[in-house]
C-alpha positions as CSV (number, residue, x, y, z in Angstrom):
1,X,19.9,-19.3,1.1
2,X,23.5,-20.0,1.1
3,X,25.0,-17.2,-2.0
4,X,25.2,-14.0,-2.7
5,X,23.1,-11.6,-4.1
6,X,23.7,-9.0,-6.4
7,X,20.6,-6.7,-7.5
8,X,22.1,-4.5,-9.7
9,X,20.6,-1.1,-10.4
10,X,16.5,-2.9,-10.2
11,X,13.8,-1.9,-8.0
12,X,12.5,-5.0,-6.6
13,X,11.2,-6.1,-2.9
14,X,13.2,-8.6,-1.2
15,X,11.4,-10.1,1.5
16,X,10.4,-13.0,4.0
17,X,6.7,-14.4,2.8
18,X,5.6,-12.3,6.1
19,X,8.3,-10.4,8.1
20,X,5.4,-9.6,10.6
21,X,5.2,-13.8,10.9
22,X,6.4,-15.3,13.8
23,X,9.4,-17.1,13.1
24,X,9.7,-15.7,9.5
25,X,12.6,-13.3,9.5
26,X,14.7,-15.7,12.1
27,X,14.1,-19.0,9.3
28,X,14.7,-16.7,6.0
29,X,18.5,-16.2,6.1
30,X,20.4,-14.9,2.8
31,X,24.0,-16.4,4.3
32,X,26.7,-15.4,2.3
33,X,30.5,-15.6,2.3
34,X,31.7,-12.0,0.7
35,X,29.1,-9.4,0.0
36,X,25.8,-10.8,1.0
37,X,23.3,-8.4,-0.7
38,X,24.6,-5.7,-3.6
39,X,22.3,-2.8,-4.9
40,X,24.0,-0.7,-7.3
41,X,22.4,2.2,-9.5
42,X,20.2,5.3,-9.3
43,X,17.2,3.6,-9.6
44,X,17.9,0.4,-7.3
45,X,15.3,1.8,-4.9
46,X,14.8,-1.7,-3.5
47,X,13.0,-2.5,-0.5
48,X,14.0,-5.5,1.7
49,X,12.1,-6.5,4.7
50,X,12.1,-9.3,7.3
51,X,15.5,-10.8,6.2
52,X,18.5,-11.8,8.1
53,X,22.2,-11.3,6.4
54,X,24.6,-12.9,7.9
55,X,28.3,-14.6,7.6
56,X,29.8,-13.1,4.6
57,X,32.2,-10.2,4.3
58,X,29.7,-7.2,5.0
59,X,25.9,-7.4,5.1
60,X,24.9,-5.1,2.8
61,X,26.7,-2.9,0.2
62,X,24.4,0.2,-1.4
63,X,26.3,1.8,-3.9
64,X,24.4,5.0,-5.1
65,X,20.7,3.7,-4.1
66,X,18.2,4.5,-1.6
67,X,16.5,1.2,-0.7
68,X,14.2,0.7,2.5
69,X,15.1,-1.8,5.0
70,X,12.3,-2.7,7.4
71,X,12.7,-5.5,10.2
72,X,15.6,-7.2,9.0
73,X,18.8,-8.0,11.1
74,X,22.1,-7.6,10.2
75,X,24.4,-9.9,12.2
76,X,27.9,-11.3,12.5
77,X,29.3,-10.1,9.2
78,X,33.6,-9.9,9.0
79,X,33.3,-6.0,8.4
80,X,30.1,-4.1,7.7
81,X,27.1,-4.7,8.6
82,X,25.6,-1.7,6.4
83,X,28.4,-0.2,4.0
84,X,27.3,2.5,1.2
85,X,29.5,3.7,-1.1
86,X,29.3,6.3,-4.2
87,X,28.7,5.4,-7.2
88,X,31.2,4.5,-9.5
89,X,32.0,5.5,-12.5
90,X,29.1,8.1,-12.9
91,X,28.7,11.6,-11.5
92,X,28.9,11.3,-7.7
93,X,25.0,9.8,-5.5
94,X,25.2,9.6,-1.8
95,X,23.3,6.5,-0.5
96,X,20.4,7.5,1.5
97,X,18.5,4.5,2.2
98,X,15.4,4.1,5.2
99,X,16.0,1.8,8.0
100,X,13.2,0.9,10.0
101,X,13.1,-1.5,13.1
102,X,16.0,-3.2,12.2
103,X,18.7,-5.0,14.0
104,X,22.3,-4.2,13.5
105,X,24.9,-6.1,15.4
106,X,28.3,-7.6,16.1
107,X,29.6,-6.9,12.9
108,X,33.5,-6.5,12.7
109,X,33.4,-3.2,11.5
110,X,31.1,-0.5,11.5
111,X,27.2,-1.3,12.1
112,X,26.3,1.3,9.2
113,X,29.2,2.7,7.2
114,X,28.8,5.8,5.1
115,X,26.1,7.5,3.2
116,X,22.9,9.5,4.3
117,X,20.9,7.3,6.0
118,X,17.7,7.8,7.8
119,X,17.3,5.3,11.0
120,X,14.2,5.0,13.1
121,X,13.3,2.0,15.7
122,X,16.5,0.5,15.3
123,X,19.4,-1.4,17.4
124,X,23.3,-0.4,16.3
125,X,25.3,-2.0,18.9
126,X,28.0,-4.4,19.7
127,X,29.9,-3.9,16.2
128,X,33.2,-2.9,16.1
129,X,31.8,1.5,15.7
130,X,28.5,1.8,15.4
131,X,28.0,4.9,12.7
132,X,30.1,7.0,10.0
133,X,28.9,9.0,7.6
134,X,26.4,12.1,7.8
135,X,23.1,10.3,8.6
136,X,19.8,12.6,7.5
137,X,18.3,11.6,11.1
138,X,18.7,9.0,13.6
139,X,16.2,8.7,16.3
140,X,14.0,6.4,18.5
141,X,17.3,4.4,18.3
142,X,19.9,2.4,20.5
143,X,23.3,3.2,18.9
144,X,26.1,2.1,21.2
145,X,28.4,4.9,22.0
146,X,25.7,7.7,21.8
147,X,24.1,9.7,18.8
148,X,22.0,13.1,19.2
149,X,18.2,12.8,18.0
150,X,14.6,12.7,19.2
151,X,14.6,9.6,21.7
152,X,17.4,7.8,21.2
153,X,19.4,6.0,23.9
154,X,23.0,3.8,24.7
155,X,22.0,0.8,26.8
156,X,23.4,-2.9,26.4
157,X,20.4,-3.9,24.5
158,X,20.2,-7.5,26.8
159,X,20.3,-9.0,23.7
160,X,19.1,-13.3,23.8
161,X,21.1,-15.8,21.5
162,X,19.1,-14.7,18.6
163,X,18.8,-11.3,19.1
164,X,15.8,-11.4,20.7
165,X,15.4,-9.1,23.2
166,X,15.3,-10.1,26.9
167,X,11.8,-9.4,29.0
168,X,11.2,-10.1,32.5
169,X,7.5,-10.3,31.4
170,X,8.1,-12.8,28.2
171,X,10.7,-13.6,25.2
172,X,10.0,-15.3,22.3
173,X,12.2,-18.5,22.2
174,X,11.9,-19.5,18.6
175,X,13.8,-23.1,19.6
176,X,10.9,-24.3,22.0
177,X,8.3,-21.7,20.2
178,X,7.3,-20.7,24.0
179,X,7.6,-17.8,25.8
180,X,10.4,-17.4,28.5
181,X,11.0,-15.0,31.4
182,X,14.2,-13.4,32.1
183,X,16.1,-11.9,34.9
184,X,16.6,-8.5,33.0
185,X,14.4,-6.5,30.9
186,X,15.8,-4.6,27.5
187,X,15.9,-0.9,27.7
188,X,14.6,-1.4,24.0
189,X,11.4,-2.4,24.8
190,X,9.0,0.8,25.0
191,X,11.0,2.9,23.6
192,X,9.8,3.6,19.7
193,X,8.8,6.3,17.9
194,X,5.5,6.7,19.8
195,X,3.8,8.1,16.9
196,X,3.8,5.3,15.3
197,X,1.1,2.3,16.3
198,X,2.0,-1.3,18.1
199,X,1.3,-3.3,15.3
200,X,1.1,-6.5,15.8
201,X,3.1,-6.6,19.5
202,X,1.5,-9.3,22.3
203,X,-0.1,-8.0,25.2
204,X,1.5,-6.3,27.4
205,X,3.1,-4.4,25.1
206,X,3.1,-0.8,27.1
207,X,1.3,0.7,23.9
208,X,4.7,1.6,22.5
209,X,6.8,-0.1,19.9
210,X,9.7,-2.1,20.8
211,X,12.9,-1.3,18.9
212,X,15.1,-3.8,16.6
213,X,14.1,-6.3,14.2
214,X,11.3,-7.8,15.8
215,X,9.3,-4.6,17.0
216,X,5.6,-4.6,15.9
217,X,5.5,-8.3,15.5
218,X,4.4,-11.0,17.2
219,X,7.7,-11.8,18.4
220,X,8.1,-8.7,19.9
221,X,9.1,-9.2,24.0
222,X,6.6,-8.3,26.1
223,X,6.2,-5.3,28.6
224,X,7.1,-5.8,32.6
């Protein structure tokens, strides 16, 4: 999808027909050129799941919401990946949106700017500063340059062309839809929140979520 989206202040779900689908969340690409996805308002407690935003001026801009984002990657942006602001013009609301399993990278400014997030499962790395703001809790996470919480860790995520995540044991290569073996293995793989079930992982899949966009999914790399 080649615009722009502005939500407004309306509480919809945005999604891939499947982001547990192989394939899905790579092929459904909102590709924008300034702000690829605006949620403004109090009760713009959207959800958006299995998308990739890429190409515009910043990924995502939340201003006074608390949407859920869940599997979707947030890639090559010219400044934010994530940005949340306050909103205007009414008394002051701190963003506090839910990110879950998602993949946040090589933006040009910060990976998540701002606001109260909560971030669980996912990968902040490779953006210009990975974090600023007061999150609620960050944990089960790889955020490039360190954050304190419950399992989180700062390891080159051995990231494939499409964010994939590498595997000496098997990648996903959406291009020839086979699985490939690499000469490294992702520190991601493993290490979610291991409360919280496989899903829909391949075998061998270590019994523990993979972190990033495509953890629980088919597509998820498989354990050495």
């Amino acid at each position: 999808y080649e615009e722009d989206l502005d939500l407004g202040d309306k509480s919809l779900t945005l999604r891939s027909v499947d982001p547990n689908r192989p394939g899905t969340a790579a092929a459904t690409i909102i590709h924008g050129t300034q702000t690829v996805v605006t949620l403004s308002g109090a009760n713009a407690g959207s959800t958006l799941a299995g998308l990739t935003l890429t190409g515009g001026t910043r990924g995502l801009l939340c201003a006074g919401t608390h949407p859920a984002l869940t599997r979707c990657l947030i890639a090559d942006n010219e400044a934010d990946g994530v940005l949340m602001v306050k909103e205007a013009g009414r008394a002051a609301r701190t963003c506090r949106p839910t990110l879950t399993n998602c993949t946040i990278a090589r933006n040009g400014q910060a990976g998540v700017s701002g606001g109260a997030p909560t971030i669980v499962n996912c990968i902040i790395y490779f953006n210009a500063v990975s974090l600023t703001g007061t999150p609620v809790a960050v944990t089960y996470s790889d955020i490039q340059g360190d954050w304190p919480g419950a399992g989180n860790l700062s390891a080159d995520p051995q990231f494939a062309d499409d964010y994939h995540l590498k595997s000496t044991a098997g990648r996903w290569d959406p291009l020839t839809g086979t699985w490939v073996r690499d000469d490294v293995t992702s520190p991601c793989l493993d290490a979610g929140d291991p409360a919280l079930p496989v899903l829909d992982e391949p075998v061998p899949n270590g019994n523990r979520l993979n972190l990033g966009a495509y953890g629980g999914t088919p597509e998820a790399s498989k354990s050495p």
